[in-house]
C-alpha positions in Angstrom: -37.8 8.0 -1.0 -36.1 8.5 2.5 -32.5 10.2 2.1 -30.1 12.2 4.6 -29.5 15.6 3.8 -27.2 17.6 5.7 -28.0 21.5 6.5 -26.2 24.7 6.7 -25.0 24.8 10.6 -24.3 21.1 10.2 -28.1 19.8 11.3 -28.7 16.6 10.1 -32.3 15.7 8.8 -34.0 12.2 7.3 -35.6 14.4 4.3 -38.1 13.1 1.1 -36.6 13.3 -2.4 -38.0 11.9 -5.6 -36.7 8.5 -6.5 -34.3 9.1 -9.1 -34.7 8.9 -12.9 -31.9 7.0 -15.0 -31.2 7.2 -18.8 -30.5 4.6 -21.1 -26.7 3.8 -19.9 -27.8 4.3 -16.0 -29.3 1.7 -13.7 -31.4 2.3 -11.0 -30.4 0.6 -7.7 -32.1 0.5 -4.5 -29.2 1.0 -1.8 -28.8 -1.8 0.8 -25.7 -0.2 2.4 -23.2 2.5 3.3 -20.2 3.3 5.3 -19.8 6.2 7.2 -16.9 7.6 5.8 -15.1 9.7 9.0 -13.3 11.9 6.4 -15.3 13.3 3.7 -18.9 13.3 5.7 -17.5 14.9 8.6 -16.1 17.4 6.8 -19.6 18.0 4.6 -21.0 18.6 8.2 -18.4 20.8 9.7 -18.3 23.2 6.2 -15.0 22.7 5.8 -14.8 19.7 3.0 -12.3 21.5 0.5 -14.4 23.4 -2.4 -18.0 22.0 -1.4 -20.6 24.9 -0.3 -23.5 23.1 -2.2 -26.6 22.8 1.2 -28.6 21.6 1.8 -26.6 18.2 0.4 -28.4 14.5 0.5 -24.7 12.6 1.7 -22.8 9.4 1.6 -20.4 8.1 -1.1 -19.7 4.7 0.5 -22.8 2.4 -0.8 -23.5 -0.9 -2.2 -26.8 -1.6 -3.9 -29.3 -3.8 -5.4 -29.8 -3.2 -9.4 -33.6 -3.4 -9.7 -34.2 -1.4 -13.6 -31.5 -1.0 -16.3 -31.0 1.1 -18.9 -32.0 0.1 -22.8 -28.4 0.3 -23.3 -26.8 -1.2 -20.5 -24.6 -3.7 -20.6 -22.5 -4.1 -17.8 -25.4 -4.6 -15.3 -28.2 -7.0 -14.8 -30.9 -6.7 -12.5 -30.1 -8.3 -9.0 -26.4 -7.5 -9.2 -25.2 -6.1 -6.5 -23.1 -2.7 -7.5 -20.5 -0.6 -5.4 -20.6 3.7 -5.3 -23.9 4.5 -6.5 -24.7 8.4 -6.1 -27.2 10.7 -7.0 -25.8 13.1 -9.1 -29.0 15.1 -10.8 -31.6 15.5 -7.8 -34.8 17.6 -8.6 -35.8 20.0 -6.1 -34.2 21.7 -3.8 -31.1 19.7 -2.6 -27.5 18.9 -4.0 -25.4 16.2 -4.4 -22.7 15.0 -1.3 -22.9 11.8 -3.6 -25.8 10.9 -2.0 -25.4 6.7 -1.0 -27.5 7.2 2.2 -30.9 7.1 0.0 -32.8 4.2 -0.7 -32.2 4.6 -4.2 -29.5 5.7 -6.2 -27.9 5.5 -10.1 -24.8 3.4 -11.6 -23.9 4.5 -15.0 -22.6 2.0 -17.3 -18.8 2.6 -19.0 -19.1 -0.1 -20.9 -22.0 1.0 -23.0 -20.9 4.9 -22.7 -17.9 3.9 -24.8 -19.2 1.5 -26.9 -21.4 5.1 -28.2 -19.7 7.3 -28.2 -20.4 9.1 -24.6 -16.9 7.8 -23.1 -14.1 9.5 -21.1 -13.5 13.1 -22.5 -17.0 14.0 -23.4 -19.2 16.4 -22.2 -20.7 14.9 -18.8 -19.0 12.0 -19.1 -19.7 10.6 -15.3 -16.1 10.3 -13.8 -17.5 8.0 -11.0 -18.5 5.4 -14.0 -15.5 3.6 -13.7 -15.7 2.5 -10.3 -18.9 1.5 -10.1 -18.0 -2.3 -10.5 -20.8 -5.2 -9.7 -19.6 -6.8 -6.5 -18.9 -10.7 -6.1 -22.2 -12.2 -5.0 -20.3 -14.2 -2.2 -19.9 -10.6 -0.3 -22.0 -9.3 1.7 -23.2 -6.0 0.8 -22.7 -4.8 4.8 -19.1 -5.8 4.7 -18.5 -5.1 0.9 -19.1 -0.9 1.5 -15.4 -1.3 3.1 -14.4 -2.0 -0.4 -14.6 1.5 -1.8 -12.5 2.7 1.5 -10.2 -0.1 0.0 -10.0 1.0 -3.4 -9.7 4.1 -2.4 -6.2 3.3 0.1 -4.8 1.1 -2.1 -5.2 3.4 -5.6 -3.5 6.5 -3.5 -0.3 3.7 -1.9 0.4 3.0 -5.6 0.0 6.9 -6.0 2.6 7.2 -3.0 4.8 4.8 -4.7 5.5 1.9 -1.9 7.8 -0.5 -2.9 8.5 -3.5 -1.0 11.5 -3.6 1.7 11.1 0.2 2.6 10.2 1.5 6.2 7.1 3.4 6.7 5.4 5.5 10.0 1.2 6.0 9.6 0.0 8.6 12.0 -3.3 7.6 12.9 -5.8 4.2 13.2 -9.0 4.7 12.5 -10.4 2.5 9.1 -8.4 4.8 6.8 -5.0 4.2 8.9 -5.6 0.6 9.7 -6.6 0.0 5.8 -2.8 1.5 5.2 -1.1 -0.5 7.7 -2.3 -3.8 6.2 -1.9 -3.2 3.0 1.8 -1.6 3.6 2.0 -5.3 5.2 0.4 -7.2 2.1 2.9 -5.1 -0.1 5.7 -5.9 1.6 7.1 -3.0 3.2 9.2 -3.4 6.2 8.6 -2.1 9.0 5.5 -0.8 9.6 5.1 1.3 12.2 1.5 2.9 13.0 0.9 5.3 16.1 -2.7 6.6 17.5 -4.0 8.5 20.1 -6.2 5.8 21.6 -4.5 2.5 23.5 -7.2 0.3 21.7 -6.4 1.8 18.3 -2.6 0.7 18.9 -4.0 -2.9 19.6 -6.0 -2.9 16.4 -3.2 -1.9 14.5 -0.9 -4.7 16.2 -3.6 -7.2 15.1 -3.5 -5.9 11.0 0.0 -6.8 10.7 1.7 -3.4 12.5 5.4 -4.4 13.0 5.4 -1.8 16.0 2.1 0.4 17.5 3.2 3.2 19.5 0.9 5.7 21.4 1.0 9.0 20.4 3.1 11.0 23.1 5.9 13.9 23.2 8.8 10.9 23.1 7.3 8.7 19.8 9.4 10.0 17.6 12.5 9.3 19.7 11.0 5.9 19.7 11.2 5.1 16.0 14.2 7.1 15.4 15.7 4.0 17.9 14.4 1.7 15.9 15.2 3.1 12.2 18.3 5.8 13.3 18.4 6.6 9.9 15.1 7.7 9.5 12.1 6.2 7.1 10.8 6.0 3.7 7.4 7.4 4.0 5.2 9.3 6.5 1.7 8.8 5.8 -0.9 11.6 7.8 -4.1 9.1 7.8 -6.2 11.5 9.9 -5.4 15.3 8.2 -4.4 17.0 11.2 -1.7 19.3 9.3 0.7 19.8 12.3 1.9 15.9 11.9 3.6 16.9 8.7 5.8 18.9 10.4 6.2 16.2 13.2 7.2 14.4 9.8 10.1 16.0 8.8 11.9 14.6 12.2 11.3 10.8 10.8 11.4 10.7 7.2 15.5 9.7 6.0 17.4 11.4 2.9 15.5 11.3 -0.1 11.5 10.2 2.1 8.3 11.1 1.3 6.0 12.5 3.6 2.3 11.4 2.3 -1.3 13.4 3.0 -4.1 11.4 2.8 -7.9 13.2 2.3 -8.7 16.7 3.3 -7.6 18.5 6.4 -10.2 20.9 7.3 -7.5 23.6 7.8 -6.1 24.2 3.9 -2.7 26.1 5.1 -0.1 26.2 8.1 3.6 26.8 8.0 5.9 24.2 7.1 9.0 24.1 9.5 12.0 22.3 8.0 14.7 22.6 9.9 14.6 19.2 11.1 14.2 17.5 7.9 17.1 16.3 5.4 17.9 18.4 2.8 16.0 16.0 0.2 12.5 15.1 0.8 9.3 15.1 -1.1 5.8 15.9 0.6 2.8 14.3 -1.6 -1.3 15.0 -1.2 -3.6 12.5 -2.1 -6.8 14.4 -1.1 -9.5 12.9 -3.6 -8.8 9.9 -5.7 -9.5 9.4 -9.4 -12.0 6.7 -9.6 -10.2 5.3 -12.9 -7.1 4.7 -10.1 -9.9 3.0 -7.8 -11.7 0.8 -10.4 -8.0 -0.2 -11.2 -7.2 -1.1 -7.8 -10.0 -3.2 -7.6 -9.1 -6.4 -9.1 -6.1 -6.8 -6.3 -8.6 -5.6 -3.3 -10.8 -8.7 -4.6 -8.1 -11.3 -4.6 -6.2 -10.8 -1.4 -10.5 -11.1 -0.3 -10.4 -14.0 -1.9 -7.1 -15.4 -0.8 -8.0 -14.9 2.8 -4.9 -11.9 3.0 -7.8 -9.5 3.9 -11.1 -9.4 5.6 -13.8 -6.4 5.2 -15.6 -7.7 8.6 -12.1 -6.5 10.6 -12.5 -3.4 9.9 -16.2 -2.9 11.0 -17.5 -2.2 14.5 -20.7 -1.2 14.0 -24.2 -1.9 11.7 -26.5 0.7 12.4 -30.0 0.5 10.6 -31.1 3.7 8.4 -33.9 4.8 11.6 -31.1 5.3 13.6 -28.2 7.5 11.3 -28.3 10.4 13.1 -27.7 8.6 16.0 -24.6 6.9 14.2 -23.0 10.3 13.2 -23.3 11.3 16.9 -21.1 8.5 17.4 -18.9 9.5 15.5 -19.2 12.8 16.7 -18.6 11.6 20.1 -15.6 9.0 19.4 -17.5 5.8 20.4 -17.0 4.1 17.4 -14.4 1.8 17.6 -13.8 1.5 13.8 -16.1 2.0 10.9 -20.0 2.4 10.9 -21.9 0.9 8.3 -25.2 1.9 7.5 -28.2 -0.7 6.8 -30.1 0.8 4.3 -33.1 -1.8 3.4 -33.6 -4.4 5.9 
């Protein structure tokens, strides 16, 4: 089968790999889509994804896909579901896991029938990502359905960050990750929201999710908000990892605020200047959620879907077919994608 493997250097390379074997609690899946994720694969690239030096890596971790062989024991799955966050995990030859989705096949493991013998949470190998692979509604389109693992993903680490309803909050950055946090700081009732970016079109996008102010990012936005909120805010969230915003931070956040990291900067350390901060704060990492947190988030992702509140298709700008990935991650690369990229696998 055709996968995307990802080099030392960063050279990126359509490459041949066995299709995967399952077991008795796996099912085999044959991928029909993935999002580029502008966080984690990036970083993969670049070398500088936090505590991963496995290359040459077969990437992706933001996939839907097609169940088409089960297991003897599975439960949980039947053939022609369609399944979220299949990886590869065990690939013979010479190549590692970076998850993996951008392969025309890939594995689900069933949690269901792991517990029900014994090979459950705390065992040796349990697979962690078992609990979020969850069979999406057949009413979703698998192209628009890969934003719900960015979804599950935002919404697990605000209930990590502990939003509550009626409290002010700044996100720094909107691309999918900080437009995904500034509708659902909306649909949870927080007030106001305030999102900034670098790019004028970005603002806009964030004014259309539910943004109670969009600012451009400039020397005076911080005198901007501190007009609006004197007083300060509740919580800071750094959506795009650049590590100097937390110390732009401290200048926003009121007595007692949060300052939140989402996902991995490429640069692990800088110093930390406090000076203009209150005396009480709190800074908080999210860098990699649990997928138990995801698959739990996943039941309120599906019915704000369902209720109209949210729309996977708004946060897409671009379905590029499998031929042409490399040609998507230059995009990336290059900043010409407006919002996310999802990859058609299978057409």
């Amino acid at each position: 089968m055709k996968s995307l493997a990802v080099f030392n250097g960063g050279r990126l390379e359509i490459v041949d790999v066995p299709v995967p074997e399952i077991n008795e609690f796996q099912a085999l899946v044959k991928v029909l889509s993935c999002g580029v994720c502008n966080g984690t694969d990036t970083k993969i690239i670049h070398g500088n994804f936090k505590n991963f030096n496995t290359y040459p890596a077969l990437l992706g971790h933001e996939a839907v896909g097609e169940v088409v062989k089960k297991g003897s024991k599975v439960v949980s799955f039947k053939e022609g579901d369609h399944v979220l966050l299949p990886f590869l995990d065990d690939i013979p030859g010479s190549y590692y896991s970076g998850w993996g989705g951008y392969s025309e096949y890939a594995v689900v493991n069933d949690i269901k029938a792991l517990i029900e013998n014994g090979r459950g949470p705390g065992t040796p190998g349990f697979p962690e990502g078992a609990y979020a692979q969850q069979v999406l509604p057949p009413e979703i389109d698998p192209v628009p359905g890969t934003m719900i693992v960015t979804f599950r993903e935002v919404l697990s680490a605000c209930k990590r960050f502990g939003f509550r309803p009626n409290e002010s909050i700044v996100i720094f950055g909107a691309g999918p990750v900080g437009l995904c946090f500034t509708k659902f700081a909306k649909l949870l009732g927080l007030n106001p929201v305030i999102t900034t970016d670098i790019v004028p079109e970005k603002v806009e996008e964030a004014l259309k999710m539910g943004a109670d102010y969009a600012f451009l990012s400039s020397a005076e936005v911080n005198e901007k908000i501190r007009e609006l909120l004197p007083d300060g805010v509740d919580y800071v969230v750094d959506a795009v990892g650049v590590n100097s915003l937390i110390n732009q931070a401290m200048e926003l956040i009121k007595y007692n605020g949060k300052i939140c990291c989402y996902g991995i900067s490429p640069k692990l350390s800088m110093e930390l200047d406090w000076s203009k901060a209150p005396y009480n704060w709190t800074l908080q990492f999210v860098q990699f959620p649990l997928k138990k947190e995801e698959a739990e988030a996943y039941s309120q992702v599906l019915a704000w879907i369902k209720a109209g509140a949210l729309d996977p298709n708004d946060f897409i700008s671009d379905v590029v077919d499998f031929d042409n990935i490399i040609e998507a991650f230059k995009m990336v690369e290059e900043r010409r994608a407006k919002k996310k990229i999802v990859i058609r696998m299978n057409k």
